[in-house]
Structures are given as C-alpha cells and as structure tokens.
C-alpha positions in Angstrom: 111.7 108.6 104.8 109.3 109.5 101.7 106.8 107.0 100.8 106.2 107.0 96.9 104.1 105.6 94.8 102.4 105.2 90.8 99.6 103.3 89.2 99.5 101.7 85.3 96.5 99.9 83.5 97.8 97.6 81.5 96.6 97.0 78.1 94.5 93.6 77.3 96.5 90.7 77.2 99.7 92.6 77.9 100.3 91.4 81.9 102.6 87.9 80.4 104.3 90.9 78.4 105.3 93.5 81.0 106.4 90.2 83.1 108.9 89.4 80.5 110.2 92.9 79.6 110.5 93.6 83.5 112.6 90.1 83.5 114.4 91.3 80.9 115.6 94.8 82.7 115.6 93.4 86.1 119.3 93.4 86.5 119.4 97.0 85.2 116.7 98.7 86.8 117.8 97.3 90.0 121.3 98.0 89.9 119.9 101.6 89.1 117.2 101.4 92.5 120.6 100.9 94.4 122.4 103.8 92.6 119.5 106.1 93.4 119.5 105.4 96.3 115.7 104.0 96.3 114.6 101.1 98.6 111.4 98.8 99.6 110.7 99.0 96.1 107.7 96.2 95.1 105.0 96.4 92.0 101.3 94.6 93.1 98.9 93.6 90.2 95.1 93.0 90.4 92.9 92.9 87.3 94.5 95.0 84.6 95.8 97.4 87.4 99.6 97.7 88.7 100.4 99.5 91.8 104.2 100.4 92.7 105.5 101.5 96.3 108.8 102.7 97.0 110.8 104.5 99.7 113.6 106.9 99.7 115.7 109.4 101.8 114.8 112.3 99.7 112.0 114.0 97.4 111.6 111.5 94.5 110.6 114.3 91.9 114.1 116.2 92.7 116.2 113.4 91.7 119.1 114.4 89.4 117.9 114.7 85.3 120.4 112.3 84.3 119.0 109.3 86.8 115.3 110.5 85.6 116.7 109.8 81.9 117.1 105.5 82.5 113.6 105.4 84.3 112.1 107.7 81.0 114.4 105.0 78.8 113.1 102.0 80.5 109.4 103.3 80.0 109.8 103.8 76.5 110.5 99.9 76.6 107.0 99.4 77.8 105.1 101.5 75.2 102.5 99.6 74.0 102.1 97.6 77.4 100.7 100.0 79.7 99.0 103.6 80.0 99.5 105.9 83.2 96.9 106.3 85.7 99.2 108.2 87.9 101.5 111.4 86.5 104.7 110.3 86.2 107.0 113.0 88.5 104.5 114.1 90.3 103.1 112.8 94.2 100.0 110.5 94.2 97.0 112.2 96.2 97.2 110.9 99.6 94.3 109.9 101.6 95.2 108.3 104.1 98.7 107.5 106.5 99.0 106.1 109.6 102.9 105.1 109.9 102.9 103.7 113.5 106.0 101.7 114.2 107.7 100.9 111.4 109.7 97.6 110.6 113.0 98.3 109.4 113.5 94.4 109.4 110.6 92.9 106.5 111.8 89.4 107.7 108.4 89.0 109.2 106.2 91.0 107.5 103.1 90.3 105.8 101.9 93.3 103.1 98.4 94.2 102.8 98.1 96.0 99.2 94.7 96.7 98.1 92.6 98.4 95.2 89.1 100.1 95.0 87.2 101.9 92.4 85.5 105.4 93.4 82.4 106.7 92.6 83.0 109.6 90.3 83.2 112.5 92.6 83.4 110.7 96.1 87.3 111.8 96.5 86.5 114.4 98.5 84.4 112.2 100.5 86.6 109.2 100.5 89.3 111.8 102.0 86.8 113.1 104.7 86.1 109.7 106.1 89.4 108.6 106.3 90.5 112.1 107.9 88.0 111.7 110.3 90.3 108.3 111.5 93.6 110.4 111.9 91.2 113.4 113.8 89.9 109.6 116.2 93.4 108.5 116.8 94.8 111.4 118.2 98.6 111.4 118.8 98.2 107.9 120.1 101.1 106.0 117.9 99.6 102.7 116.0 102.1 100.0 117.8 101.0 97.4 115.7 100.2 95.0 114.4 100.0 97.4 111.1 102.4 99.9 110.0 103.5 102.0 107.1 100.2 102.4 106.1 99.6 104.7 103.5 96.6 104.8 100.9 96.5 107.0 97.8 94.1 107.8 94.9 94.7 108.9 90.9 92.4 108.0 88.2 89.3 107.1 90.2 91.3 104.6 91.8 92.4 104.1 95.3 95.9 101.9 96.0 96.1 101.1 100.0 99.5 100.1 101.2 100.0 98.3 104.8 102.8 96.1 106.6 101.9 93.3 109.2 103.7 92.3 111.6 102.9 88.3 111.4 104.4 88.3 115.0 101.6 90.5 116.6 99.0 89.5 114.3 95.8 88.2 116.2 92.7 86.3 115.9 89.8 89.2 115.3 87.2 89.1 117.9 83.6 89.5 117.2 83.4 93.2 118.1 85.8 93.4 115.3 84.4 91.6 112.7 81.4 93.9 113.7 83.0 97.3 113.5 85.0 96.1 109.6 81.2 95.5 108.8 79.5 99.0 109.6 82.8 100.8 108.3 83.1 99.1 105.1 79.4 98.9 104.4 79.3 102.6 104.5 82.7 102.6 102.6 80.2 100.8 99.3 77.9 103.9 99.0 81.6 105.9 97.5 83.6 102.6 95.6 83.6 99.2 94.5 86.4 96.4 95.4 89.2 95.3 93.0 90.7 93.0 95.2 89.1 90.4 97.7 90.0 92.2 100.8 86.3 92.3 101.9 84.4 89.3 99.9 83.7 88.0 103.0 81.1 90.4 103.7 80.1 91.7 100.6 79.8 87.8 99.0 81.3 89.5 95.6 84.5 87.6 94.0 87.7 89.8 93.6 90.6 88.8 92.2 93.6 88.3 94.9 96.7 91.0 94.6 99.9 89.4 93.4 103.5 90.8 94.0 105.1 91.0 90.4 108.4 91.9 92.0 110.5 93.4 94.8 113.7 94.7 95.9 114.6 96.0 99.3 
C-alpha cells in the first residue's frame, strides 16, 4: 500500500467556498476515487490549512494521463480558492512512518491529524529527531494502539497522520504525561502548533482539526 498525501492554504474567507464546490463535485470526484482505484481518501482543515491523505495499490504519480486530466479539471474549479503548498504529482517529504498494525476495518478508529509550523531551516533537524525514533524502535512492530502513522512536511509545514485503535486506547500514566512533556518541549525550539494537540502543556489555544470529507 502507498500512503499519499498534499497540502492547500486556502485563500481568506474561501473555506464556506471550497465546502460548497467540493459538495458540488462530490458525486463525481468520488465515483472517479473508485475508478482509480484510490481508497481511505479524507481532507482535514485547521486555520487556513487543508491536509489530504489517501491510499492506493500503486505509485500515485504513474497513474494513466487521462485519469490525471479530471483531477487537473476539478482543480481548475477551485482557482481562486486555494494556492498549493505541496507540488501537485510529486511525493510530500516524509519524516516520519511508523505503520505498525494496520486496521483494514476503520469501524473503530479514531484519526489523529495534526499540523505544525517549522522554523525556517529546522527540516533537517525536525527529520533527525524523528529518525532518531525509528533508529530507538528497532524492528520491534508498533501493535498499537497507533497505526499508519505517517507525518510529512512541504512549505514549512508539517501534516502528521495517525489511526487509533479506540479499542486499545488507554488511560496515560504519569510517566507518560512526563516523557510527551520533555519530547515536545524540545520539539518548540524547531516549530510552533496549528492545532491543539499539545495546549495542554504549552497553555497556547489552537484551533481543533476538522474532517471536511471522507471516502473509504
């Protein structure tokens, strides 16, 4: 499976906009997700930032010219409402993966989709840091409860994606709280929150991330 991925700012005032338009080409450009071939597919929003994940069975930048032709159509239905923070055919930089088990089921799932801001410059380090994790971990295989965790940067921006599994979720213990503390206090010097995934111990206010839409 091939995780993909691609990051918008929208324009001021535009988000009630692209809501509308998508409404307006849901039936199409989901009929066309099927055709391709293309599943798990979901857009996230925080601020004036959208985030889309997708999966699919094959390299997403080799798909057939004529099937690229309805999503470059469908764009052009959107000029106006958004600029690109990603490139549109090519792979997000990774940062950061740590599949584990994955969920072929979503019945239970809870999504964990986050954004940051980078220091200009800190990519590199951001990179390091988080490939210091995988280096930790080993071969030992994540069971749970996250999964499909991937997290990507373009633009100065870094777009985390994660499933839970609600059934293995637990309450954290105070050696936990403890460790998320020293690890994203260090993770401050290099980026700055978008959304409210660590409020609790920074005491900033973020803005929740909202599914716009999704279609297994």
């Amino acid at each position: 499976m091939v995780r993909n991925s691609f990051a918008l700012k929208l324009r001021p005032g535009k988000l009630s906009d692209f809501g509308r338009l998508l409404g307006e080409n849901w039936q199409a450009l989901t009929a066309h997700l099927d055709a391709c071939d293309i599943h798990n597919f979901s857009i996230w929003n925080a601020e004036d930032l959208l985030f889309g994940y997708f999966e699919t069975d094959y390299i997403f930048t080799d798909l057939e010219e004529e099937k690229k032709d309805f999503f470059r159509r469908l764009n052009q239905t959107f000029e106006g409402i958004y600029d690109w923070i990603s490139e549109p055919w090519k792979p997000m930089s990774l940062m950061y993966q740590d599949f584990g088990i994955v969920r072929q089921s979503k019945e239970l799932i809870r999504h964990r989709v986050f954004m940051t801001k980078l220091v200009p410059g800190s990519e590199a380090e951001y990179k390091r840091r988080h490939d210091a994790l995988v280096t930790a971990r080993g071969k030992e295989v994540t069971k749970g409860p996250d999964s499909n965790f991937s997290i990507w940067s373009a633009g100065g921006y870094i777009f985390g994606y994660d499933e839970i599994d609600t059934t293995m979720e637990h309450d954290r213990t105070e050696e936990d709280r403890q460790a998320d503390i020293a690890w994203e206090t260090k993770m401050f010097e290099i980026m700055s929150w978008i959304t409210n995934d660590v409020d609790w111990i920074s005491g900033e206010h973020h803005v929740q991330v909202k599914r716009i839409c999704s279609h297994l």
